[in-house]
BATIRO-170780 format. One line per field, with one value per residue: residue in three letters; x, y, z of N, C-alpha, C in turn. Coordinates in steps of 0.02 Angstrom, whole numbers. Layout:
N
residu <- [Ala|...] $
nx <- [X|...] $
ny <- [Y|...] $
nz <- [Z|...] $
cax <- [X|...] $
cay <- [Y|...] $
caz <- [Z|...] $
cx <- [X|...] $
cy <- [Y|...] $
cz <- [Z|...] $
***
This chain:
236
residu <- [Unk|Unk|Unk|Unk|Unk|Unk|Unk|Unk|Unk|Unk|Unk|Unk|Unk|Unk|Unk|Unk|Unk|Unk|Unk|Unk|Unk|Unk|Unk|Unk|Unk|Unk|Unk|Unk|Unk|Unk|Unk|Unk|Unk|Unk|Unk|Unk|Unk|Unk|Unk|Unk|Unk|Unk|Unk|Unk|Unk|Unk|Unk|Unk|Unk|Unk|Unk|Unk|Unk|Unk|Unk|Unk|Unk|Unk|Unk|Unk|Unk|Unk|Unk|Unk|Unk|Unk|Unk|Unk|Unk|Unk|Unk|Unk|Unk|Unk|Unk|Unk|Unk|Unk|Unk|Unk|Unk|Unk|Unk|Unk|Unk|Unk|Unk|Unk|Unk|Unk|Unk|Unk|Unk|Unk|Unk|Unk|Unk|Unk|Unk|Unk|Unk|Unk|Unk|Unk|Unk|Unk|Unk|Unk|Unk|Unk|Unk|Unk|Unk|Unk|Unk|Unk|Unk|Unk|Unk|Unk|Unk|Unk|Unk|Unk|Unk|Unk|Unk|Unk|Unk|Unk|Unk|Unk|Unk|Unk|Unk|Unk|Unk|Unk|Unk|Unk|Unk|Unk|Unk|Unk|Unk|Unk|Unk|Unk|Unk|Unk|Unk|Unk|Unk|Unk|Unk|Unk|Unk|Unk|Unk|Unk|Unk|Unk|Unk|Unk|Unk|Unk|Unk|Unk|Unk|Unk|Unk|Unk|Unk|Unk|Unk|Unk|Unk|Unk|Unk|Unk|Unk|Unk|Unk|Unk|Unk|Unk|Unk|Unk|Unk|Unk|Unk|Unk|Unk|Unk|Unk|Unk|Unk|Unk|Unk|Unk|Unk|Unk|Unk|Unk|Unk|Unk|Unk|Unk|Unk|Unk|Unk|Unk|Unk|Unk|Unk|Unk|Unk|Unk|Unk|Unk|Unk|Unk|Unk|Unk|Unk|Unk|Unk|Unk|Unk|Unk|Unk|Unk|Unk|Unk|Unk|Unk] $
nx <- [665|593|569|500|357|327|244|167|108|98|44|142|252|289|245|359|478|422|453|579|639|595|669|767|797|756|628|567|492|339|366|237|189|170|33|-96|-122|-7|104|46|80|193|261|196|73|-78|-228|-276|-171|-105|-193|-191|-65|-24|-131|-76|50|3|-43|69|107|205|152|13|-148|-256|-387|-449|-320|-189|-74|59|226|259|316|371|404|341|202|203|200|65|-18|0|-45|-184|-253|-230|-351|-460|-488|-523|-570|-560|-467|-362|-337|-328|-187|-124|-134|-53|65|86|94|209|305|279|314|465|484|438|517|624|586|584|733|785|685|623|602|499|448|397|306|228|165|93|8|-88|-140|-219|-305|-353|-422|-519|-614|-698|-848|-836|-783|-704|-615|-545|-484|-410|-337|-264|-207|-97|-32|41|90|188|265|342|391|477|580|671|701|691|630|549|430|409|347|222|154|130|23|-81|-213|-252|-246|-327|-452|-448|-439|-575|-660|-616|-644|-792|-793|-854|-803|-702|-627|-584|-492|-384|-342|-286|-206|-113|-59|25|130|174|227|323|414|429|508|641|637|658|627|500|426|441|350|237|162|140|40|-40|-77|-132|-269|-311|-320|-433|-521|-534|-604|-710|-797|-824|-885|-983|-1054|-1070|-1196|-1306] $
ny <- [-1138|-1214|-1385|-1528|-1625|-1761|-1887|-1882|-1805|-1686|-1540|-1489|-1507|-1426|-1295|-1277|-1285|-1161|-1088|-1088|-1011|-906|-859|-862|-765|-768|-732|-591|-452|-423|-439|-560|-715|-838|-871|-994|-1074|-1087|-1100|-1238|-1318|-1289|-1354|-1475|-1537|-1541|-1406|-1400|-1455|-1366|-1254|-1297|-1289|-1136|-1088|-1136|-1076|-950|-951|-974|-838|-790|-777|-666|-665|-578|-571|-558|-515|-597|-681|-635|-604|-566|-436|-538|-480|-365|-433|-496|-409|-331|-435|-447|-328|-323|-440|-358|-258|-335|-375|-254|-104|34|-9|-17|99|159|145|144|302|344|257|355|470|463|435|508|629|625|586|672|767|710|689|794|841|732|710|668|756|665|616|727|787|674|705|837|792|714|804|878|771|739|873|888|778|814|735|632|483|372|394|509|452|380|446|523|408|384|522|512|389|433|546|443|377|471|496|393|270|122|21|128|125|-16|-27|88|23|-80|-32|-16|-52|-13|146|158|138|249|373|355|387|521|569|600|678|844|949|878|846|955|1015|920|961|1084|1044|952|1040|1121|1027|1005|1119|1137|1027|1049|1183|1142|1116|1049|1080|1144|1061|950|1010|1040|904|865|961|929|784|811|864|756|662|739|743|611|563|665|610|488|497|562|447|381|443|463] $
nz <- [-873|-795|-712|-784|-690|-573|-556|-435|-289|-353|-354|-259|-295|-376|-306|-248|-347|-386|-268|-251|-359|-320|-189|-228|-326|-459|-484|-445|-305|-363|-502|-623|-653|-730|-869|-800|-892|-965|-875|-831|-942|-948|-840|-857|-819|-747|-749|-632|-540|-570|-493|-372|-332|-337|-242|-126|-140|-113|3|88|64|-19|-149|-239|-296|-405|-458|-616|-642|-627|-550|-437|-378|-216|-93|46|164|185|159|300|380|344|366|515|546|463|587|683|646|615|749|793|736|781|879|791|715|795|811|708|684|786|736|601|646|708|618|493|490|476|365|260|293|247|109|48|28|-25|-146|-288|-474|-549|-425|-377|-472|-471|-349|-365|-457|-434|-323|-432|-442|-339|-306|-408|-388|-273|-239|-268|-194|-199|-298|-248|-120|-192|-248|-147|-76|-179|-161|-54|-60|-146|-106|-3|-89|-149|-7|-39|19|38|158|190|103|114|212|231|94|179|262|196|187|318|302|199|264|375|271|204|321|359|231|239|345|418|299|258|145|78|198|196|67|81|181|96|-12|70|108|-8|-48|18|-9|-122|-107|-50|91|228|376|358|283|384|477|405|389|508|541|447|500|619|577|504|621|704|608|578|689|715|613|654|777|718|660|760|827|710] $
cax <- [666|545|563|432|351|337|153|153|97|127|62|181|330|274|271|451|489|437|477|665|642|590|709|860|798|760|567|550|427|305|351|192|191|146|-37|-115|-132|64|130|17|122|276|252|166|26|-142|-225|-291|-109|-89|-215|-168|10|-45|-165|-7|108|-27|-67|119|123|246|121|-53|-218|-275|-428|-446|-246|-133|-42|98|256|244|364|375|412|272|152|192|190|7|-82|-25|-104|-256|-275|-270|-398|-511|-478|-578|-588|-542|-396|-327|-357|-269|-125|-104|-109|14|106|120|131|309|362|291|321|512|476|427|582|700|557|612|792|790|642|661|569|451|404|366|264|170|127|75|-64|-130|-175|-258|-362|-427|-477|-555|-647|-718|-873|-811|-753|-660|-578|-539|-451|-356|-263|-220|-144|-49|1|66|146|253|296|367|458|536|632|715|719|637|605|485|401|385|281|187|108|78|-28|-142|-291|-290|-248|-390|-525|-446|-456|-640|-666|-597|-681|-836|-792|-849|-742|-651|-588|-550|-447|-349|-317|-250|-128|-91|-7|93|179|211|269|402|462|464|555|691|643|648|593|430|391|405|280|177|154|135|-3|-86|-81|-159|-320|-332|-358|-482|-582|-587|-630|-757|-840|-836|-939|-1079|-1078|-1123|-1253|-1350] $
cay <- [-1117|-1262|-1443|-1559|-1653|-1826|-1899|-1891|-1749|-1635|-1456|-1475|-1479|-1364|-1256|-1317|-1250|-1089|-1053|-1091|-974|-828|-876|-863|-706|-767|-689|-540|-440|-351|-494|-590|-773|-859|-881|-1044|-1126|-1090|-1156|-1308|-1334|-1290|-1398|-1550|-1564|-1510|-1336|-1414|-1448|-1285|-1177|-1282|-1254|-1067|-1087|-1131|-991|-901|-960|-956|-767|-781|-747|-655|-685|-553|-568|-528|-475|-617|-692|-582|-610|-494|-441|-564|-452|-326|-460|-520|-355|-341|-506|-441|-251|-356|-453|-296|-221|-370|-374|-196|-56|69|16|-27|150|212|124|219|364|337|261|392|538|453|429|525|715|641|545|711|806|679|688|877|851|700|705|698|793|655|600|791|793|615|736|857|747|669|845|867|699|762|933|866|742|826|727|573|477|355|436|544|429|324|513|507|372|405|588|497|356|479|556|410|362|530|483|361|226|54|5|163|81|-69|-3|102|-55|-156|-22|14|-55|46|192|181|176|315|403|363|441|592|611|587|721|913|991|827|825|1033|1023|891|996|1132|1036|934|1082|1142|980|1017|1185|1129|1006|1080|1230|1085|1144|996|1075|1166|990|903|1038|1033|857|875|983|859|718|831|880|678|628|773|745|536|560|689|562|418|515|563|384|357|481|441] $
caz <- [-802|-737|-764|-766|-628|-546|-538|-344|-260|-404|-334|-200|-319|-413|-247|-228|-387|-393|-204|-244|-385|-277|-132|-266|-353|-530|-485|-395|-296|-435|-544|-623|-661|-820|-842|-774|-935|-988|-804|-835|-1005|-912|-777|-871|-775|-762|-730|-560|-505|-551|-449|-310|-315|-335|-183|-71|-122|-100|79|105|71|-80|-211|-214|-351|-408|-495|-679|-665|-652|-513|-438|-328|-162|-41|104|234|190|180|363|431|330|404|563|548|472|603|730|621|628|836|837|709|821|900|728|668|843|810|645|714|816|694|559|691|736|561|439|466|448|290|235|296|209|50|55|23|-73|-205|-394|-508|-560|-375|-361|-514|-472|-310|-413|-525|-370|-298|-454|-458|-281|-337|-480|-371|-197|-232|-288|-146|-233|-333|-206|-94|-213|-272|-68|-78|-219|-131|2|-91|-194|-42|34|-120|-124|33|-37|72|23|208|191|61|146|300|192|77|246|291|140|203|372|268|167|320|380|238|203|374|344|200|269|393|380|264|269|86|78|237|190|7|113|203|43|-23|113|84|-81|-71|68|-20|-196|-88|-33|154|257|418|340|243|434|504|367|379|567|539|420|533|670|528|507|678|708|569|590|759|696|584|708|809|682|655|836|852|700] $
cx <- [638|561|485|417|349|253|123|144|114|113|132|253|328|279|332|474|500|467|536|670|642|632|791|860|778|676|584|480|394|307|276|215|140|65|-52|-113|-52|103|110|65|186|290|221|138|-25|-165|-258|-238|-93|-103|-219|-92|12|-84|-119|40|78|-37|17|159|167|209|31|-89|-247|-327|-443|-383|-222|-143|54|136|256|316|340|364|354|216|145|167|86|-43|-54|-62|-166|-298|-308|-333|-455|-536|-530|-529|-528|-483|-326|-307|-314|-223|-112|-95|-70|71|148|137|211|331|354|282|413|516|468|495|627|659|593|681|812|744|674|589|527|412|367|307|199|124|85|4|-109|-163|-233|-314|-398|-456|-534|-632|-686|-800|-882|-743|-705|-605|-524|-476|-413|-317|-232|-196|-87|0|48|115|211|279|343|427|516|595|672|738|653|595|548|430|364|320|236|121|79|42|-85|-207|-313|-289|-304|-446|-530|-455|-522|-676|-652|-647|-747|-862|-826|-823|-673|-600|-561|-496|-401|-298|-263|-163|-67|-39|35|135|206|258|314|424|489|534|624|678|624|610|503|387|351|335|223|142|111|58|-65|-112|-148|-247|-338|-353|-412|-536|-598|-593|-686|-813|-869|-891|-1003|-1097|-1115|-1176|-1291|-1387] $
cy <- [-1171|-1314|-1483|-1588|-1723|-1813|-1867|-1815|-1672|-1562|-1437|-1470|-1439|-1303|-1243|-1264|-1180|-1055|-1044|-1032|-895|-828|-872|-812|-711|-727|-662|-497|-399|-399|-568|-632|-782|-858|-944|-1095|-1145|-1119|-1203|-1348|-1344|-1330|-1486|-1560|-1531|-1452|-1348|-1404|-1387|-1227|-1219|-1262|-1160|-1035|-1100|-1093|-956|-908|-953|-870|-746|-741|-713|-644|-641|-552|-515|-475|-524|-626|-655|-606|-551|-523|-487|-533|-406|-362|-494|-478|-337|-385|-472|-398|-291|-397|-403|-258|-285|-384|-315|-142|6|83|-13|38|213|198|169|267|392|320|291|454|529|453|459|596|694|604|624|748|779|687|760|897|797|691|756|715|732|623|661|799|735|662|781|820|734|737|868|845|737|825|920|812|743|796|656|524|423|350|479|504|393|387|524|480|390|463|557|447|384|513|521|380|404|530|434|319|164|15|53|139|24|-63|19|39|-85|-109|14|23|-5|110|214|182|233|366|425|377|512|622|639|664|798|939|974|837|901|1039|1000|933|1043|1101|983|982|1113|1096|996|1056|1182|1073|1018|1145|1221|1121|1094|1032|1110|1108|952|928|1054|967|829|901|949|800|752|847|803|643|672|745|665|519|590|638|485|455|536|505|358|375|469|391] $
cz <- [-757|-781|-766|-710|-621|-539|-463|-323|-297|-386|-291|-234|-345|-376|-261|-255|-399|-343|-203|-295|-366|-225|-174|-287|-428|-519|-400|-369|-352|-498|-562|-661|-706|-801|-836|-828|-974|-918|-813|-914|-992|-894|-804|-855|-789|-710|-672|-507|-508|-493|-387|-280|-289|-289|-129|-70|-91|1|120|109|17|-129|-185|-299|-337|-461|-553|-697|-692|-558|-495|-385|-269|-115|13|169|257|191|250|409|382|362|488|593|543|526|672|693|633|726|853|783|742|859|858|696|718|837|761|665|729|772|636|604|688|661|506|420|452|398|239|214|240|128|11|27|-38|-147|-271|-422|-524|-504|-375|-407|-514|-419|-338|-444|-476|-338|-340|-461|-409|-306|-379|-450|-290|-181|-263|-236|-139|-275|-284|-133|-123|-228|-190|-67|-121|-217|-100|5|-127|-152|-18|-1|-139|-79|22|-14|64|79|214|145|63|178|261|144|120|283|247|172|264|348|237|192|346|313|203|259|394|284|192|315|365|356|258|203|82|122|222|128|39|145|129|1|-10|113|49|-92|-23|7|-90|-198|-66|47|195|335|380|309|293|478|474|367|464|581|494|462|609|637|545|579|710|670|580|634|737|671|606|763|788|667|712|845|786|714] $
***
């Protein structure tokens, strides 16, 4: 797949290399790259040239280092739309966390609807496990928010639609403040349970409008409660 290199500036072909590789399709997103010491074999060169070649995908957005995984190809498009949420989140908290808001209000009581009509029996069942994890974990707040995500991810892949997918990923991280704000909240993690299952049972019922007003009604719980918890933050 790789040839060898030329003395001269060797990370940078090595870049070259792999970037034409992901730009043609032979690695895709989700796809992980050899380990550092088998690229350095590949490539002929040494495991310096390596982790800087691997330091410029990386800064290029192609690839991301994940410590004690592996190096991993990522979508492009979701990592642009990511650095630019991150940087609204670093701009101010707050009006990173309103944007969300806003953002899933508009799109994800009909992510639901279409979840409703289109979901297969093992998105339904990933929903399913994940309501579990949280039950299982109303005092475990880690736990507790990574089975949210995972509710909400299986949700989204239910609809069927990879551009939902997209958005979704490029907004993990604001996802998961909100979510550790909610749970935070009074009766943050119970409320949420509640509407967690009116999801379910619309879309296990294939009832697309009861899915979108269940979802509707979720979203309205979430900005209560991490408003709630932004304000006991103030006042202690």
């Amino acid at each position: 797949m790789y040839t060898a290199v030329r003395a001269s500036r060797l990370y940078q072909q090595i870049v070259e290399q792999i970037e034409q590789s992901i730009r043609g399709g032979q690695l895709k997103p989700g796809d992980q790259l050899p380990a550092e010491r088998d690229l350095a074999e590949r490539f002929g060169v040494s495991r310096t040239a390596v982790r800087e070649a691997v330091k410029a995908l990386c800064e290029k957005g192609l690839v991301e280092a994940l410590p004690g995984r592996g190096t991993f190809v990522i979508d492009a498009t979701s990592q642009v739309i990511k650095q630019s949420l991150d940087l609204l989140v670093n701009i101010g908290t707050e009006k990173g966390l309103a944007v969300l808001e806003d953002v899933r209000e508009i799109f994800e009581p009909e992510i639901a609807a279409r979840a409703a009509i289109r979901a297969e029996p093992k998105q339904v069942s990933a929903m399913r496990d994940a309501i579990a994890v949280m039950d299982r974990s109303m005092d475990d707040p880690d736990a507790y928010i990574e089975a949210d995500l995972d509710f909400h991810l299986a949700l989204a892949e239910a609809a069927q639609n990879p551009l939902v997918l997209t958005l979704i990923d490029s907004i993990v991280g604001l996802l998961r403040v909100q979510r550790t704000r909610c749970f935070h909240a009074p009766e943050g993690p119970a409320r949420g349970q509640l509407h967690h299952r009116r999801i379910l049972q619309a879309v296990e019922n294939r009832d697309a409008a009861a899915a979108r007003a269940a979802m509707q009604g979720h979203l309205e719980q979430v900005r209560e409660d991490s408003q709630a918890d932004a304000s006991s933050a103030a006042d202690a």
